[in-house]
C-alpha positions in Angstrom: 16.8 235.0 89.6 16.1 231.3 90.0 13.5 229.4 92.2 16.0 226.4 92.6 16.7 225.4 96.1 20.3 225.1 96.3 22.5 223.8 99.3 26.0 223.8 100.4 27.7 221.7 103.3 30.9 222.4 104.0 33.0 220.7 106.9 33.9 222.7 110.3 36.7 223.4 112.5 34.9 221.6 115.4 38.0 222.8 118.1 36.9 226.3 117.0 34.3 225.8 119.5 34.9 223.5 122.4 31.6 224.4 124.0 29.8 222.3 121.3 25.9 223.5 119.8 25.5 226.0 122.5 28.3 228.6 121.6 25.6 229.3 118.3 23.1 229.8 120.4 23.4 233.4 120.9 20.7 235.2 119.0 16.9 235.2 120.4 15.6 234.2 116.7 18.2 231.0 116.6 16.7 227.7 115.5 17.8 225.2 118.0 17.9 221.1 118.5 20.7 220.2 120.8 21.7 217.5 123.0 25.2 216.6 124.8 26.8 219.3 122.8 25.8 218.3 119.6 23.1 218.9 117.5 21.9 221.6 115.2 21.5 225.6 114.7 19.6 227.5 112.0 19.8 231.3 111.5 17.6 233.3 109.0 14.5 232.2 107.2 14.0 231.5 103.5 10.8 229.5 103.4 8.4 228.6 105.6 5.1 226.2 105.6 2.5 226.5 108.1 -1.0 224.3 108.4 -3.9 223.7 110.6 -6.2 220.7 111.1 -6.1 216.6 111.0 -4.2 216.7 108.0 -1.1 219.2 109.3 1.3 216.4 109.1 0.9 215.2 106.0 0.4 218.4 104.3 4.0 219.6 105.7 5.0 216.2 104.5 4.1 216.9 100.5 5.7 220.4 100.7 8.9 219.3 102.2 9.4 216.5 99.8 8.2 218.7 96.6 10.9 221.2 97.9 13.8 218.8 97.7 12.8 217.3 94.8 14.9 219.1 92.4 17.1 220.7 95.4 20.5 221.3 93.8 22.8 219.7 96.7 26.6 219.9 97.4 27.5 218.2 100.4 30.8 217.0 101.4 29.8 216.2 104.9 26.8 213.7 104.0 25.5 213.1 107.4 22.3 212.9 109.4 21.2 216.9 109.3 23.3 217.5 106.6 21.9 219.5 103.4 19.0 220.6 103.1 17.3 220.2 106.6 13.9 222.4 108.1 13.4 223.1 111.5 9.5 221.9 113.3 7.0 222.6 115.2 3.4 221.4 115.1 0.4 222.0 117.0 -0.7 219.5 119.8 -4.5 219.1 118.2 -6.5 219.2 114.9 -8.5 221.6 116.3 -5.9 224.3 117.0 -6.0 227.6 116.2 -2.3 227.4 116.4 -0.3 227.1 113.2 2.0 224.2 112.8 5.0 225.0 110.8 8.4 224.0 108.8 10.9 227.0 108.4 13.9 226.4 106.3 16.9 228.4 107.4 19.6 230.5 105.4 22.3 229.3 107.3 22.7 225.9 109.4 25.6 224.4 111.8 25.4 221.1 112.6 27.8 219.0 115.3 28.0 215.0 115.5 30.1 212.9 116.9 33.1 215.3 117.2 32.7 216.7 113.2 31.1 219.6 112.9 29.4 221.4 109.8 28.0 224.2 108.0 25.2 224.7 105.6 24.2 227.7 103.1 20.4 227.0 101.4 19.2 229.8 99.0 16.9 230.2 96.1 18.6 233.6 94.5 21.1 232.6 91.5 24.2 234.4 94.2 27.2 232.5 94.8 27.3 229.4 96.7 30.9 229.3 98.5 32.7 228.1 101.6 33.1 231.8 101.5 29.5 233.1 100.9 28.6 230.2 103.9 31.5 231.6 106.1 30.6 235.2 105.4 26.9 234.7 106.2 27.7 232.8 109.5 29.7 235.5 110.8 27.2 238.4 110.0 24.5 236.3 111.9 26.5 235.5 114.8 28.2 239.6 114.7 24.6 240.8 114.6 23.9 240.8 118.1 20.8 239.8 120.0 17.3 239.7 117.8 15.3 240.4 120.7 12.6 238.3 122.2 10.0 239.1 119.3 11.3 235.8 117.1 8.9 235.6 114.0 5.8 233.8 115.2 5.5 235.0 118.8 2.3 237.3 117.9 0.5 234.4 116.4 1.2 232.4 120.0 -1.8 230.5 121.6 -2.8 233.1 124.0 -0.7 236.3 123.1 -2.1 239.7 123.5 -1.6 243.4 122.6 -2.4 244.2 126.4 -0.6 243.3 129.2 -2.8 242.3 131.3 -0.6 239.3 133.3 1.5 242.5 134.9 -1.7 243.4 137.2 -2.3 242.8 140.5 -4.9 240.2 139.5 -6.2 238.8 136.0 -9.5 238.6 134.9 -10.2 235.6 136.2 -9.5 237.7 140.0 -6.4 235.0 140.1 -3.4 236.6 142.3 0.0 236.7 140.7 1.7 233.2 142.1 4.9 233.9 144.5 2.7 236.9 145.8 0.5 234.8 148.2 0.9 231.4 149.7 -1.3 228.8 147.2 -3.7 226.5 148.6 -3.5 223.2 147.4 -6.0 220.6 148.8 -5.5 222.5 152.4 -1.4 222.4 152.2 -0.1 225.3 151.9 2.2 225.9 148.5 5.6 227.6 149.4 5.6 230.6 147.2 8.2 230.6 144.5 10.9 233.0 144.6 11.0 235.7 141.8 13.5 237.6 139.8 13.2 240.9 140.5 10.1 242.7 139.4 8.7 239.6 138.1 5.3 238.1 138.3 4.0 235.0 137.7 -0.1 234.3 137.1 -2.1 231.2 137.0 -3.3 230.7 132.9 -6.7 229.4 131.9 -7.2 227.7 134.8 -6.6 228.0 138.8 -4.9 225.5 141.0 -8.3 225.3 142.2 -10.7 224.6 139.1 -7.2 222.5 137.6 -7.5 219.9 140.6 -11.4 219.9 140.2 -10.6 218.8 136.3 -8.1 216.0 137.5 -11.2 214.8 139.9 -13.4 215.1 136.5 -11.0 212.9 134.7 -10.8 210.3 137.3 -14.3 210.4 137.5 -14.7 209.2 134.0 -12.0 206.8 134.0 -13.6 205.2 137.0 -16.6 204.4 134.5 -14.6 202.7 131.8 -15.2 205.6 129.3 -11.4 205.5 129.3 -8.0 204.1 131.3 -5.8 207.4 131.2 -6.3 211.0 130.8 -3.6 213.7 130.5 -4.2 217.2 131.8 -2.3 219.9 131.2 -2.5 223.6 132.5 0.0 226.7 132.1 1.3 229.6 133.9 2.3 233.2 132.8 5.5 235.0 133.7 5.9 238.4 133.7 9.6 239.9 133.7 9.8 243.3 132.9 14.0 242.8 132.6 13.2 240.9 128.9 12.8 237.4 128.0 16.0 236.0 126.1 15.6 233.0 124.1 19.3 232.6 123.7 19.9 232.8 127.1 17.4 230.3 128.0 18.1 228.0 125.4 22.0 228.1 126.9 20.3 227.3 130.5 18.6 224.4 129.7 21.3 222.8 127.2 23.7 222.9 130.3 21.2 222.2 132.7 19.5 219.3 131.0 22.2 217.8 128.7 20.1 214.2 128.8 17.0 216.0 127.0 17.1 217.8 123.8 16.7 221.6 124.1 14.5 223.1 120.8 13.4 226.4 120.0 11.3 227.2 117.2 10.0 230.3 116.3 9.3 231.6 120.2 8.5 227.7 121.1 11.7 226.7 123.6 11.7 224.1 126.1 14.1 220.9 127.0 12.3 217.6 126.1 12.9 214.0 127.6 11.0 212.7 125.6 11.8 211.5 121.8 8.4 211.0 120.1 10.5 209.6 116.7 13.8 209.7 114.8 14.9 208.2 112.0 18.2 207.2 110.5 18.2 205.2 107.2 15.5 202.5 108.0 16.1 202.4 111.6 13.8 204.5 113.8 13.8 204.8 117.8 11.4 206.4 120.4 12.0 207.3 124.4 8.7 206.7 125.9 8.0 208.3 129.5 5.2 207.8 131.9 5.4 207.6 135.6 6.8 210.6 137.2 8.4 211.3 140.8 9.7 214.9 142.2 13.8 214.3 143.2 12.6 216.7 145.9 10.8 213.7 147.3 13.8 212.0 148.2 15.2 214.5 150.8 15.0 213.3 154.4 14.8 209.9 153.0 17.2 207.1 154.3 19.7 205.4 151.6 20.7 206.4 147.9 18.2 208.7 146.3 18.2 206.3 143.2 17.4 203.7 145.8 14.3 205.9 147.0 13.0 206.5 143.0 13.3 202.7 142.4 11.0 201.8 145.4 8.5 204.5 144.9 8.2 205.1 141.3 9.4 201.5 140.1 7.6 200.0 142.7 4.0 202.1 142.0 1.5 199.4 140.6 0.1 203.1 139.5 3.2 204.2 137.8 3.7 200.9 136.2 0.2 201.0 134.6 0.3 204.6 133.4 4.0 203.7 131.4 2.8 200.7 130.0 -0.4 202.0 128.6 2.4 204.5 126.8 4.2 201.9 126.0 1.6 200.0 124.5 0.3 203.2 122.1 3.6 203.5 120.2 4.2 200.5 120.0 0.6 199.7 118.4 1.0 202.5 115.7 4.3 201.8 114.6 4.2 198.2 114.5 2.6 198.7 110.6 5.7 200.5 109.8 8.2 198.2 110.5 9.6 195.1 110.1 11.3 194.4 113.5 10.7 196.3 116.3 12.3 195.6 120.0 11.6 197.5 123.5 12.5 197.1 126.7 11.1 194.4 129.1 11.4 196.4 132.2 11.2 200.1 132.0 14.6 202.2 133.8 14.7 205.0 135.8 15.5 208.5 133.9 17.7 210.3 136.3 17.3 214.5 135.2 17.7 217.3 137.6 14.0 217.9 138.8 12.5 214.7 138.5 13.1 211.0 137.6 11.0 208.8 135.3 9.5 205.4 134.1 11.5 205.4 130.4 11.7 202.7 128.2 13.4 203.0 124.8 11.6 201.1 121.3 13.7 200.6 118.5 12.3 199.5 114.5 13.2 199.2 111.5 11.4 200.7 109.3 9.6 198.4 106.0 8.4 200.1 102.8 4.8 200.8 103.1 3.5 201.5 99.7 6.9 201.2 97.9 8.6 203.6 99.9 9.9 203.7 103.4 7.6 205.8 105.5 9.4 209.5 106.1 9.3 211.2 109.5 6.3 213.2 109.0 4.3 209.9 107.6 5.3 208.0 111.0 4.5 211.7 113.2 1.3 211.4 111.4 0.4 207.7 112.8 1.7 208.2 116.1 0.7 211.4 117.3 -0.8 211.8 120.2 0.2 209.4 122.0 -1.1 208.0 124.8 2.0 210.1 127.1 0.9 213.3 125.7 -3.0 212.5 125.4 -4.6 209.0 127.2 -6.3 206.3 125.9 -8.7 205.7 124.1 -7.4 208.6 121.7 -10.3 209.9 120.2 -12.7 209.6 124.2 -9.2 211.6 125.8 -9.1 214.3 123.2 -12.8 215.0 123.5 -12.1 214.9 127.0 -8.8 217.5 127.3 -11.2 219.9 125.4 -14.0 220.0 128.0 -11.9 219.9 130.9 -8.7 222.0 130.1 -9.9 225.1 129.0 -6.7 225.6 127.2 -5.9 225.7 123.3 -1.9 223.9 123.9 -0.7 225.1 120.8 2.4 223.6 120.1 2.7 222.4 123.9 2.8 218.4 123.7 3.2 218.8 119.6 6.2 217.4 118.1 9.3 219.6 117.4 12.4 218.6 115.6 13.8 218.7 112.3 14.3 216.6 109.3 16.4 216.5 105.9 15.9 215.6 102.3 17.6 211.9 102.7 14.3 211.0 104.9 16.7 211.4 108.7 14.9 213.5 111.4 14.5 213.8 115.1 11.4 214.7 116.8 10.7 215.1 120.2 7.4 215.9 121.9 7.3 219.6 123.3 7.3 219.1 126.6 9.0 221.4 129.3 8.6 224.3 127.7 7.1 227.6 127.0 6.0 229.8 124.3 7.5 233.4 124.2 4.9 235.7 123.8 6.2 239.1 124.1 9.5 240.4 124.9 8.3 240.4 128.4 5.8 237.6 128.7 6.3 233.6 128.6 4.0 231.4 128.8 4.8 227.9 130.3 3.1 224.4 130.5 2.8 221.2 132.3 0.6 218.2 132.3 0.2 214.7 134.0 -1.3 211.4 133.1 -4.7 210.4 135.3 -5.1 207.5 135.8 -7.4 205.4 138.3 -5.9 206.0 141.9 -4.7 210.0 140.6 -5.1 212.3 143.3 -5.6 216.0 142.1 -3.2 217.6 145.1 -0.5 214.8 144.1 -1.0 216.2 140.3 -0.8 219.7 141.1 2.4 219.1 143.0 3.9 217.1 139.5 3.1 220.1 137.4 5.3 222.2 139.5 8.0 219.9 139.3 7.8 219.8 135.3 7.8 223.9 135.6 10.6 224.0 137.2 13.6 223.7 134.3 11.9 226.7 132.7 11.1 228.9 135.6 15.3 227.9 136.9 16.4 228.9 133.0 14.1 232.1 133.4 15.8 232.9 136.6 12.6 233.0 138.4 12.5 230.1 140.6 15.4 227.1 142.0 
C-alpha cells in the first residue's frame, strides 16, 4: 500500500449524454455543482476534512494544499476541475456547531464547454486506467439509489433521533404550515399545497416571533448601531414518501439553469449567487441584493420585466440594500487584486420565483505574499458578506445570534469546489435545505433589513426564496 494521492483524467464521449451534468445525478450521495448543463459530479469518498471556528477556512486551505503537494497527476484534459478537485461546504459562522468540510471523491465527471471528462483519485497502489476509471463509473452509476441518509446528514444543524416535526404540533405548540391559514400582520397566508401525507412546520422561530425579530433589527438600524441586517429563519418538511437528493438535485438543475445547483453531503440547494471563482489570476463574484416576488407582477399592466424594473430598480430601498453589498466585496477583495471592475448600474436577474438587483465584479488577482491568493485564502477575506450577513460585520453577526434563534449551519456558507492548479467556484448556500433524515428536510431563507423594512413585506420574501425547494420537493407550486 501507498499514501500517494494519485489522479487520472481521461477525456469523455460528451454525446454519450446529451442531457449534460444532470444524467450523473442519479444517486442520493452524488456530489453535485452544476449550471447550464455543465459542471461537475463526484461519487464515493476517499478523504475528507472537516473544521469548526474563525479559522475553518484557512485550516481547509493548509490541508488541501498539503494534499496535492506530492499528488501524482495524469491528466490529459487539463481544464478548470480537472485532477484532483474536492467538493465544499462550510459553515455560515465561527461559532457553529456545524462542521465545515472538504471531501475528496473516488470518481469525478466533469462537463465544460461541450468536452466532457472523467477522473479516478486513489491512495491504494491499484491500477490507474481509463479502464479502472470506466469500471468504477459504471459500478457507481449501476448501484442504484443511496438513499436519503448521504454521510453527514446525522451531524445536520438541527437533526434528531425523534420525529417530532410529523406531530400535530411541535414543541413550540406551532401548527404544521398548509394545515391552517397563517396570519401574517392581519393578512391571511394562503396555505401551501402538500404532497401527499406531507407536513410542513415552522423551525426555530414562528411567523410571529420571526416578524417581531425583523422589527428588532430595524429598530437597531434606526439607531446607527448598524445600516443592514440579514435575518434568516427555516421551515421543516415532513414527507413520509422519502426525500431524494438525486431527484431534487435533477428539479432544480432544470428548473433553475441560471443558478448553480450543489449538494454536499445532505446540503442541496440552487444558488444565484457566486460568492468567488477563480480561473488562473482572474476571479469574478455575482452579487445580489434587492429582491421582488415575480408573483407581484400578475394583474399588473405592461411587460413583467417592465413591472420589476420600476419597482425593484426604481426602490431607493432596494438600491441602498445592493449597494451596501456591493460595497462589502468589493472592500475585501480590493487587497487581492490588481484591477478589479464592476458594474455601474446593477441589472435585473430574471429566475423563475423572483427577480433581483445583480451586479457582476471581476479582478484579477496580484500575488499577496509571493503567491497568488487561492480560493480558500480569498473565502477567508470575504466571507460574510454584507448579502449574507449586514454591515458592520462584527455589530450584524452579534446581532443574527440574538435575534435568530437559529444555528444556519451551512445555510449562507459557501459551497463549491476547487482543484490543485488554485481554480474553484464557490457560491453562497442559499436556496436550499439540509437533508436530515430520509424523511425530514430542513429549508432556509433570509432577507436583508434595512431602514424602511417592513416585517410582513419580509415574511412574504422568505416564502418566495422557499419556493424552488418546496416546487423540487413536490410540496408546493
Amino acid at each position: 500500500m501507498t499514501s500517494t494521492f494519485r489522479t487520472l483524467t481521461v477525456p469523455l464521449d460528451s454525446k454519450a449524454f446529451p442531457g449534460g451534468l444532470p444524467s450523473f445525478l442519479v444517486r442520493d450521495d452524488v456530489l453535485c455543482w452544476s449550471r447550464r448543463e455543465a459542471g461537475l459530479a463526484g461519487f464515493g469518498e476517499i478523504a475528507r476534512f472537516t473544521a469548526t471556528g474563525p479559522d475553518r477556512f484557512l485550516e481547509a486551505d493548509i490541508w488541501w494544499r498539503h494534499l496535492v503537494l506530492e499528488a501524482e497527476v495524469t491528466d490529459s484534459v487539463e481544464l478548470p476541475g480537472t485532477g484532483p478537485v474536492a467538493f465544499g461546504s462550510f459553515a455560515f459562522s465561527k461559532t457553529s456547531a456545524h462542521e465545515s468540510r472538504l471531501i475528496v471523491p473516488e470518481i469525478l465527471v466533469g462537463v465544460r464547454d461541450n468536452q466532457a471528462w472523467l477522473t479516478q483519485l486513489r491512495f491504494d497502489d491499484g491500477p490507474l486506467t481509463e479502464g479502472t476509471a470506466l469500471a468504477a463509473l459504471d459500478r457507481w452509476l449501476s448501484g442504484g439509489s443511496a438513499g436519503a441518509d448521504a454521510p453527514g446528514a446525522s451531524d445536520a444543524p438541527g437533526a434528531s433521533d425523534g420525529d417530532s416535526t410529523t406531530a400535530a404540533a411541535d414543541s413550540a405548540g406551532n401548527a404544521p404550515l398548509g394545515a391552517v391559514p397563517l396570519k401574517a400582520g392581519g393578512a391571511v397566508v394562503r396555505p401551501l399545497p402538500l404532497a401527499a401525507g406531507a407536513t410542513l412546520h415552522t423551525g426555530s422561530l414562528g411567523e410571529e416571533a420571526w416578524m417581531d425579530a425583523v422589527a428588532a433589527g430595524v429598530a437597531e438600524i434606526r439607531t446607527g448601531a448598524l445600516e443592514k441586517l440579514v435575518l434568516a429563519r427555516d421551515v421543516v418538511a415532513t414527507i413520509p414518501s422519502g426525500v431524494h437528493a438525486a431527484d431534487v438535485l435533477r428539479e432544480l438543475a432544470a428548473r433553475y439553469r441560471e443558478c448553480w445547483t450543489y449538494g454536499v453531503d445532505g446540503l442541496v440547494g440552487a444558488t444565484p449567487e457566486m460568492l468567488i471563482q477563480v480561473e488562473g489570476r482572474t476571479a469574478q463574484a455575482r452579487v445580489l441584493a434587492g429582491t421582488l416576488d415575480r408573483r407581484d407582477a400578475h394583474g399588473e399592466d405592461g411587460p413583467p420585466m417592465d413591472y420589476a424594473t420600476r419597482v425593484l430598480a426604481g426602490s431607493e430601498k432596494q438600491r441602498h440594500e445592493h449597494e451596501i453589498a456591493i460595497q462589502s466585496l468589493t472592500k475585501q477583495l480590493a487587497p487581492f487584486s490588481e484591477a478589479m471592475n464592476a458594474h455601474d448600474e446593477p441589472f435585473i436577474l430574471e429566475l423563475p420565483n423572483v427577480w433581483h438587483l445583480a451586479s457582476d465584479v471581476k479582478a484579477e488577482l496580484t500575488e499577496v505574499e509571493g503567491h497568488v491568493p487561492t480560493c480558500l485564502a480569498l473565502i477567508n477575506a470575504l466571507h460574510p458578506t454584507a448579502a449574507v450577513c449586514g454591515t458592520p460585520t462584527l455589530v450584524a453577526g452579534e446581532l443574527i445570534r440574538k435575534l435568530e434563534h437559529l444555528d444556519r449551519g451551512p445555510y449562507a456558507g459557501p459551497v463549491g469546489w476547487l482543484d490543485a492548479a488554485g481554480n474553484g467556484e464557490w457560491g453562497i448556500a442559499l436556496r436550499g435545505a439540509v437533508i436530515e433524515s430520509p424523511e425530514t428536510v430542513r429549508l432556509y431563507a433570509g432577507c436583508g433589513i434595512v431602514d424602511g423594512s417592513q416585517p410582513e413585506a419580509e415574511l412574504a420574501e422568505t416564502w418566495a426564496k422557499f419556493r424552488p425547494m418546496l416546487e423540487s420537493l413536490g410540496i408546493s407550486s
